[in-house]
N, C-alpha and C positions, 0 to 999 in steps of 0.2 A: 587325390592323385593315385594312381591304381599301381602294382608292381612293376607294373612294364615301364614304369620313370626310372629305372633303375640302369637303364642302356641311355638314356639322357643324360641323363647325369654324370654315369660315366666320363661320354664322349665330351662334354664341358670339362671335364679336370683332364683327361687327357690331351685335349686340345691346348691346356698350358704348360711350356717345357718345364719340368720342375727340379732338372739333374742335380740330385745334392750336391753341397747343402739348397735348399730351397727357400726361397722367399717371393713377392709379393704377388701375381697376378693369379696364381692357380691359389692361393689364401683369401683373395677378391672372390672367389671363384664359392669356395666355400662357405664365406663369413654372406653371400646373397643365398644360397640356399638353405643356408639355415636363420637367417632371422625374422621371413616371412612363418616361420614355423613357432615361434615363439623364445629363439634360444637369446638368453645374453650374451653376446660375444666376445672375447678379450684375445688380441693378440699381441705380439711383442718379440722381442727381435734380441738372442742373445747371442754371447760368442765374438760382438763388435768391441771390448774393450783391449785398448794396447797390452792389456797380460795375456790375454786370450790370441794373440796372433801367432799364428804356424799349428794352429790346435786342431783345425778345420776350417775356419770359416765361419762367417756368423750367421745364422738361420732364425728362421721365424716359425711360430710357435703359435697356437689358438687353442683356447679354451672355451667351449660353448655351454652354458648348464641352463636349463627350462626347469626349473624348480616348480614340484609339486607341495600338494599338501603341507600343513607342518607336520614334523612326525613319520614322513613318508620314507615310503626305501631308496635307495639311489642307486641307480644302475650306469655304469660307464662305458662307452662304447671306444679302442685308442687306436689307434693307426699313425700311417704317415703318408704325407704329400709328395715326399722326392724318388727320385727314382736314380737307377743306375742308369750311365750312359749308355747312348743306344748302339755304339758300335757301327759301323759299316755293314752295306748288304742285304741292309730290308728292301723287303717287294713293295713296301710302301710307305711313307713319309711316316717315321713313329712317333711323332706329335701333329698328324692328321687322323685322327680315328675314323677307321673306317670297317662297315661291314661287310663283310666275302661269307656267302652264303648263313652259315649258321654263328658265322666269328664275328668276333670284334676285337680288332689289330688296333695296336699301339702301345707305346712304352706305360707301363704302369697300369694295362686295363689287368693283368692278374694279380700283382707288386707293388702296390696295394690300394689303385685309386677305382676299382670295381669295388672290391667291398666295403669303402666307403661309399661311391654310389648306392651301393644298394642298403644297407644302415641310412641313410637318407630317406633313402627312398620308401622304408617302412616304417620311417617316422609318420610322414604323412597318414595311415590309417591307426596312427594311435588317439587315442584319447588323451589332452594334455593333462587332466585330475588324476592321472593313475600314480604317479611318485614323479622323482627327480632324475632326470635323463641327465648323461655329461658326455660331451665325445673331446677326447684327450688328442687331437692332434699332431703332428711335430712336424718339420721339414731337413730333421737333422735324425733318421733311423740307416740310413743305407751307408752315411758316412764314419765318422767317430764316433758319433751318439754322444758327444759329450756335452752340446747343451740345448737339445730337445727334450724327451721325456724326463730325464730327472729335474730340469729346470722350469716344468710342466708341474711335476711334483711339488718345487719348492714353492709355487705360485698357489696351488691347491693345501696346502700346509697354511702358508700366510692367513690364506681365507678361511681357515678351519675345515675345509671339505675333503669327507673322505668317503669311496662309494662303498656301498655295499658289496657290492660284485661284480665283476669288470669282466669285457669280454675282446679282447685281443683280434683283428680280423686280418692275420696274416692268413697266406695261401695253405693252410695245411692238407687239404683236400689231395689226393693222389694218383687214382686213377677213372674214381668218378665222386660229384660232389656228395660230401657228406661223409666218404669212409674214413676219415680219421679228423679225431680232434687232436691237441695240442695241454698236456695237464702239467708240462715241465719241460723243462730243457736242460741240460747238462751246461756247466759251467765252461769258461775257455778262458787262458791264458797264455800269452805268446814269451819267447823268452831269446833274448839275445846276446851270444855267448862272444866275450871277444879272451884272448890270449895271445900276451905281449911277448915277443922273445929276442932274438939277438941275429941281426943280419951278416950272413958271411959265404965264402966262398964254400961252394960242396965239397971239395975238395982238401978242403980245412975243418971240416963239422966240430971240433974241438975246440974252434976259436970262435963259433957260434953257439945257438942256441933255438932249435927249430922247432917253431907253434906250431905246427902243424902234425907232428908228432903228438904232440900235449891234446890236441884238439880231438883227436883220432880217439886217443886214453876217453878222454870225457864223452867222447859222443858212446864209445863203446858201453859206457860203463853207463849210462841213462839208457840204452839202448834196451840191457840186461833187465831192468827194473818192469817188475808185472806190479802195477798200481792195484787191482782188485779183479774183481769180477765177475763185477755187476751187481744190480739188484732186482729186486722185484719187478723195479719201475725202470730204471734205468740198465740200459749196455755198460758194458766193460768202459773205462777211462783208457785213452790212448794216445799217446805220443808220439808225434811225429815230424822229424827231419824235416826242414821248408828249405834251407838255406845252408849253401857252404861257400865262404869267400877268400879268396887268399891276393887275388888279383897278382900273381906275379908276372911280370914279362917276359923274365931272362932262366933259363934252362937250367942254368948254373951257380943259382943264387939262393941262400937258403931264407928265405922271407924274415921280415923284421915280427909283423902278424898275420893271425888267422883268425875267422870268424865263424862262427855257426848260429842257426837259430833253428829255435823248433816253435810249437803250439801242441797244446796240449786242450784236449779237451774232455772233463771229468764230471763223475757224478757228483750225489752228495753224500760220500762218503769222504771227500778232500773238499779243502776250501783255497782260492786262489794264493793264499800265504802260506798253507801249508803247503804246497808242492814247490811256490819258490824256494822256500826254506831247503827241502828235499833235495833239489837240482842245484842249490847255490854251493851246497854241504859238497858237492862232486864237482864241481865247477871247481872251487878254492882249493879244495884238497888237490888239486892240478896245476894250480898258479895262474888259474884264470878266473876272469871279471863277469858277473852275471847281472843283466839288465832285462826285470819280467815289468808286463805291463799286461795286469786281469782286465780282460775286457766283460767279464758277466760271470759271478758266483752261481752255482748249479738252484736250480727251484722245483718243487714239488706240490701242486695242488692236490689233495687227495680228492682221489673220485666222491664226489659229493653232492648239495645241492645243487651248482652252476653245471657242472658235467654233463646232470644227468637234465636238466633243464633243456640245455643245449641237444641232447643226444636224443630227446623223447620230439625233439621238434623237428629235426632232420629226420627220423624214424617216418613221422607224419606227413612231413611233405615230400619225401623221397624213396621211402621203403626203405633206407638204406641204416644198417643200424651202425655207428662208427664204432671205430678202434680210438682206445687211448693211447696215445703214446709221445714218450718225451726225445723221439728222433732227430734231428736235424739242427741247425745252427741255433744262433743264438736270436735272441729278438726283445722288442722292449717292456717285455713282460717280464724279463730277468731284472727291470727296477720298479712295476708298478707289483710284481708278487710280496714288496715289500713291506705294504700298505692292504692290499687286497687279496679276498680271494679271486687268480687269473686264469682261463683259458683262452687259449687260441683254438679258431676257427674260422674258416674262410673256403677259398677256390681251391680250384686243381691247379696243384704249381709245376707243371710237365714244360711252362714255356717260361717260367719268371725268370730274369734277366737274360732272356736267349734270342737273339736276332728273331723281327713276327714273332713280339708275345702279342699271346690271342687269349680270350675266355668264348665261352658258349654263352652268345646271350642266354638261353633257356637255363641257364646256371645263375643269371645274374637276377631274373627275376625267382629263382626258385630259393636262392640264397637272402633276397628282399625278404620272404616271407617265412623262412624259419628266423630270422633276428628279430620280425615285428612279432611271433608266437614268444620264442625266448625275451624280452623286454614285456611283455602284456602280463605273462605268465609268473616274470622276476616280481612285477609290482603290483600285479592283481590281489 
């Protein structure tokens, strides 16, 4: 099968809705294109037990490995099947794939079920003797993440399997395919501040006790705080205001509480319990209640083998030589950098989650065939 299965394939996984969390027909969809190819396939469904409910939802999950050689290197290909909802206002049905000139429209063809199509789609001109292929799936990345990839992991743990080098195929790409990869991400943690205080007439403020005030002190005083900045690799760590709640009705009423929340998203120079710690210390010292929940501790691949593997293949089939960089949100490479060395690389993500996300076919076979160079090259 030649690069250009890479817009088939595609249009097969987009053609199933898979709005996280994700399960069954677009994982049908996957577990038939990869077993004609030699993979084992293992899927399973977590997140459905009674302690797990209000968590997200249960999703389904596939692990696929074609084992080479004994003794051979293992290379892991990880993504995900679900997608964000499509929203109102597409030009056209976004789990209909369709192509308009040089595009190919629909939810997930850049976010992230193109460059799994195309990781597929360079399977086929590999050789199966060359090492041990795994594509880490999940149908639970756009949601909580709470039991996709790491429950991916703890399945790969059981089995004793661990890759050699793993290659993440979110949309890092930017304004054309190949200028940037993906070697880190800064970590995030969200934080929810409540303070309790004393309902009363305005007009009496002595015989109350106003959160709002208090909340004002704490947000100032977080406010003030310069976390670092920066490193080598990483931007400054930053802080910021999401949220302020008082919901009062009456004009004249001095509220019983108040809330706030922020996020926070750091290098690795902090770690998600140190800056709870940090913020709680200013929180309490206020008389108010701090509730952080770390969604992903900051990672750092140093530019190295897999980097430059990656970067000498997009050089080759695009001219384009990439940038490193650890920009943008977070992804599920913040749990597999745990175990492996991780990079991200993929599409141009100019349309991911945006009313008509589109890729450039000519992206989708061009991005086929630097993953079949990168893979050939990992295990040759």
């Amino acid at each position: 099968m030649s690069n250009s299965s890479a817009l088939e394939l595609a249009k097969r996984l987009i053609a199933c809705p898979s709005i996280t969390p994700a399960t069954g027909r677009v994982f049908d969809e996957m577990e038939a294109m990869l077993e004609p190819l030699g993979f084992e396939v293992s899927r399973f469904i977590a997140g459905d037990r009674p302690e797990d409910e209000g968590l997200g939802g249960a999703v389904e999950n596939l692990f696929a490995i074609r084992k080479g050689p004994e003794g051979s290197r293992h290379f892991a290909f990880a993504g995900h099947l679900d997608v964000v909802p499509p929203g109102e206002g597409w030009g056209t049905d976004p789990f209909v794939p369709e192509v308009k000139g040089d595009l190919l429209h629909g939810r997930g063809a850049v976010d992230m079920k193109g460059s799994i199509a195309s990781f597929v789609s360079a399977l086929h001109n590999l050789p199966s003797h060359l090492g041990t292929i795994s594509l880490i799936i999940t149908g639970d990345e756009e949601g909580p993440a709470r039991f996709g990839t790491v429950a991916l992991m703890d399945l790969m743990a059981e089995r004793g399997i661990t890759p050699d080098l793993c290659l993440v195929g979110e949309p890092t790409s930017v304004n054309r395919l190949g200028d940037m990869m993906k070697i880190g991400r800064r970590g995030s943690v969200n934080m929810w501040i409540t303070v309790n205080g004393t309902q009363g007439h305005v007009a009496y403020p002595h015989l109350a006790d106003n959160p709002i005030t208090k909340l004002g002190k704490i947000l100032n005083e977080i406010d003030a705080v310069q976390l670092d900045e920066g490193t080598d690799w990483f931007q400054p760590s930053n802080i910021e205001f999401t949220d302020i709640h008082v919901g009062n009705p009456a004009h004249n009423v001095i509220p019983a509480k108040a809330e706030g929340r922020l996020s926070i998203r750091f290098n690795d120079q902090h770690s998600g319990d140190s800056l709870s710690m940090l913020v709680r210390e200013i929180v309490e010292r206020h008389g108010g209640e701090l509730n952080p929940i770390i969604s992903g501790e900051p990672f750092l691949t140093p530019p190295g083998e897999l980097s430059g593997l990656i970067g000498d293949a997009i050089t080759e089939v695009t001219g384009v030589e990439p940038e490193l960089s650890t920009t943008g949100g977070t992804s599920d490479a913040r749990f597999l950098s745990k175990i492996v060395p991780v990079v991200e690389f993929g599409l141009c993500n100019a349309t991911m989650h945006k009313l008509d996300e589109a890729v450039a076919v000519d992206d989708l076979d061009q991005l086929s065939k630097i993953y079949a160079l990168v893979v050939e090259r990992a295990l040759g």
